[in-house]
KEFINU-696860 format. One record per residue (C-alpha): residue in one letter; x, y, z. Coordinates in steps of 0.001 Angstrom, whole numbers, plus 500000, padded with zeros to 6 digits. Layout:
AXYZ;...
% end
This chain:
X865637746603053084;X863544746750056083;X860175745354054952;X860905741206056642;X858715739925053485;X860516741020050685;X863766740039052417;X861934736830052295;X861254736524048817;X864903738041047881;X866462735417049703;X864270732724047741;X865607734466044739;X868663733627045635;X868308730310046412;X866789729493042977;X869276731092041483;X872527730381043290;X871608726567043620;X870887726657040003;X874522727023039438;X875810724728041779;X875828722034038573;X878155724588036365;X880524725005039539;X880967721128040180;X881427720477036675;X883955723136036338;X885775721652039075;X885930718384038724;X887573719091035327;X891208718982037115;X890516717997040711;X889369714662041894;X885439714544042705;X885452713152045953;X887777715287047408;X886400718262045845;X883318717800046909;X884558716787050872;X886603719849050489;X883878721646050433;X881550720412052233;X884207720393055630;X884934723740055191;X881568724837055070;X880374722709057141;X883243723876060140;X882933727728059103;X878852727691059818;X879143725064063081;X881715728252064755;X879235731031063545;X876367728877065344;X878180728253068247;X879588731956068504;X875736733060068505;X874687730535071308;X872952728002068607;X872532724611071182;X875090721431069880;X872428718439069212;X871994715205071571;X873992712531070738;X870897710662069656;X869792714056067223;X873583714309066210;X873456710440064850;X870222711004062873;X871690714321061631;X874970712765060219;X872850710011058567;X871111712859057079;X874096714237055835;X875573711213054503;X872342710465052446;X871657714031051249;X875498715346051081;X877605712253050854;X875880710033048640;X873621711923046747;X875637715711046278;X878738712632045783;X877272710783043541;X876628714438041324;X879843715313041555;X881594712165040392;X879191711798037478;X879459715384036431;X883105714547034933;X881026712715032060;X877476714244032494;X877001718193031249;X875784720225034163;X872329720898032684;X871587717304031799;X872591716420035540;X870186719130037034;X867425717687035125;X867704714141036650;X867937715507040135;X864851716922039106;X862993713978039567;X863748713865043132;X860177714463044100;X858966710855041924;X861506708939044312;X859733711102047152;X856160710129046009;X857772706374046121;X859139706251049135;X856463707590051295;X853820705671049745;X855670702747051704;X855560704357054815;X852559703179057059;X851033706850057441;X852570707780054114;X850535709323051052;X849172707176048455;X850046707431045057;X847115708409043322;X846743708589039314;X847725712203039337;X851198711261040990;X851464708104038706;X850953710313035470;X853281712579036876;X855915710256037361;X855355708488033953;X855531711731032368;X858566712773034090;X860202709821032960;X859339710182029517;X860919713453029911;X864161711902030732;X863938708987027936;X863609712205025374;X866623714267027125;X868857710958026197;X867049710082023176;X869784711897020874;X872397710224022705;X870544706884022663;X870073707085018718;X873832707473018479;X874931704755020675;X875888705730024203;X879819705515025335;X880099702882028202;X882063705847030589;X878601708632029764;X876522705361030082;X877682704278033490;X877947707770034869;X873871708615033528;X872911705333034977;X874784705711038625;X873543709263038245;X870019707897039568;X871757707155042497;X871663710652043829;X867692711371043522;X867200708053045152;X869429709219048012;X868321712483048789;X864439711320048257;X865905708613051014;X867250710833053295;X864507713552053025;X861982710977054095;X864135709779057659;X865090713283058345;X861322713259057938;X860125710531059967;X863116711317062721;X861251714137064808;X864509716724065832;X864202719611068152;X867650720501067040;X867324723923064682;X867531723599061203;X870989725861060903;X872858723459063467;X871315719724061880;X872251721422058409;X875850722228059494;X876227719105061289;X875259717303058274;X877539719383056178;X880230718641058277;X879858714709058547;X879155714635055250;X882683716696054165;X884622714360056278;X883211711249055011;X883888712579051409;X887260712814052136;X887755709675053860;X886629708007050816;X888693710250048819;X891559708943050567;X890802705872050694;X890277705266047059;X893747707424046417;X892582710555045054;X895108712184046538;X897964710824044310;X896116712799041374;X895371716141043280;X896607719321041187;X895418722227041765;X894111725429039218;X892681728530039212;X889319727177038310;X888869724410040104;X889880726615043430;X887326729200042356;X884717726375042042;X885374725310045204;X885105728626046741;X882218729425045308;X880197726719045837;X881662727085049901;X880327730467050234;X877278730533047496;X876052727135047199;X876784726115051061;X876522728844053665;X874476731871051277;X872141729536049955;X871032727004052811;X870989730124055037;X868801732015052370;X866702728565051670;X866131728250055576;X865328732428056269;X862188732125053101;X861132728878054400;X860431730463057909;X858431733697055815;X857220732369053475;X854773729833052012;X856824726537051924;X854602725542048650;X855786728804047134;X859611728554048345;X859400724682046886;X859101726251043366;X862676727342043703;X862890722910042196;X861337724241039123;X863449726637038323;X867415725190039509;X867358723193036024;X866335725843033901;X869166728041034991;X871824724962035251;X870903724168031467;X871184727827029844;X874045728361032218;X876094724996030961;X874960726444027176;X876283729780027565;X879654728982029143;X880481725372028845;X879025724969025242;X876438722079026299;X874030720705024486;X870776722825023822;X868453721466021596;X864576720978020599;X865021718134022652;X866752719205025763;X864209722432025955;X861079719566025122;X862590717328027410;X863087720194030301;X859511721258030191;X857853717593030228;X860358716394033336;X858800720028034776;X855486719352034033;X855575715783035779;X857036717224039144;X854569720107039077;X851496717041038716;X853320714890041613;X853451718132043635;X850106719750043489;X848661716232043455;X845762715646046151;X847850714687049520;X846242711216050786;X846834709046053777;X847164705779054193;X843649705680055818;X842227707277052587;X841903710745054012;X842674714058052025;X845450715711053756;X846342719374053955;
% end
């Protein structure tokens, strides 16, 4: 394919669709092997295998200053938030999981409207965070009816953690000007974030109760080369082509694949209200996102 735009828009293809099943790998392998480790399994060896092909093609190492904001990057985005996923999806069914993370961009909308120079939430964003929310009230609303087990409870309530994270670490990766390139800060973060996963895998003994299976390994493997090094390479190639409103959209469509994928091959849940539920937590992030962008000083912003 020799046409540099339609590379583009392939590799946006495959970032919607490969980190759409990011959610069915995790849960698959955190069925036998221990989430922390899993995930700071993978996220090392990713993280090491793309920081030697960087280095190999003369990529720059960061300043020490640029490394630290990078690794609290990666411990916001990877550690907590992709940790946080990973140890609730041994309760939470993939699909349900990618539709919380959905709502990343209302914790977004939040957090900047803090920020001096940050956007103001105006009533678009506020109706699309209500909305989004209402979303999330009707994907439980089954379980809610039928009384909640305390394990499912705890792990859909500490799930929030992980939007709140990544909206967290989005916004100081934001507000942290870096001339390091985007490959090298996202395998330094991958890196930091691996080794801090495993730490606190260690730490909290996961290793007494490491087996290890076909599946799980296969997980693991394929969220290394797929989920890690394909995709953020892919996600980072149509960002620098392409529109980044239009390679954004790839948010929209992540859940839809994670829920028909956890139907078809795990046997989740996929009802009138899961399919309601998926397009009102949609509609609410497309309002946030094509809502008016306004400073602080009351100026429209491009």
């Amino acid at each position: 394919m020799k046409n540099p735009l339609a590379k583009a828009y392939v590799a946006w293809a495959m970032v919607c669709f490969f980190w759409g099943t990011t959610y069915l790998a995790i849960r698959i392998g955190v069925a036998t092997f221990p989430p922390a480790l899993f995930a700071g399994t993978r996220f090392t060896i990713a993280g090491l295998v793309f920081l030697a092909f960087l280095k190999l093609r003369g990529y720059r190492l960061p300043s020490w200053r640029e490394a630290a904001d990078q690794a609290v990057v990666g411990i916001a985005l990877l550690a907590v938030a992709n940790g946080t996923v990973v140890w609730c999806e041994q309760w939470v069914p993939s699909g349900i999981t990618a539709l919380v993370i959905a709502t990343v961009p209302f914790w977004m909308s939040g957090f900047d409207a803090l920020m001096p120079a940050g956007e103001r939430l105006t009533p678009r964003k506020v109706l699309g965070v209500v909305i989004g929310f209402a979303g999330l009230v009707l994907l439980l609303w089954p379980d809610l009816k039928n009384g909640l087990e305390y394990a499912y409870l705890r792990a859909v309530l500490l799930l929030l953690i992980a939007p709140l994270a990544w909206a967290a670490g989005s916004m100081y990766s934001r507000y942290r000007r870096s001339t390091t390139h985007p490959l090298m800060a996202a395998a330094i973060q991958t890196l930091v974030a691996g080794l801090v996963l495993v730490l606190t895998g260690s730490v909290t003994g996961e290793f007494e109760g490491l087996t290890f299976t076909a599946p799980a390994l296969a997980a693991m493997a394929y969220l290394i080369v797929f989920g890690s090094i394909v995709g953020y390479t892919c996600y980072i190639y149509a960002l620098g082509a392409l529109p980044v409103a239009f390679v954004s959209t790839f948010a929209y469509i992540n859940p839809v694949i994670a829920v028909l994928l956890g139907w078809l091959i795990l046997d989740e849940r996929l009802d009138f209200y899961v399919a309601l539920a998926t397009a009102v937590i949609l509609a609410g992030v497309l309002l946030v996102q094509t809502s008016p962008r306004i400073s602080g000083s009351g100026k429209i912003r491009g």
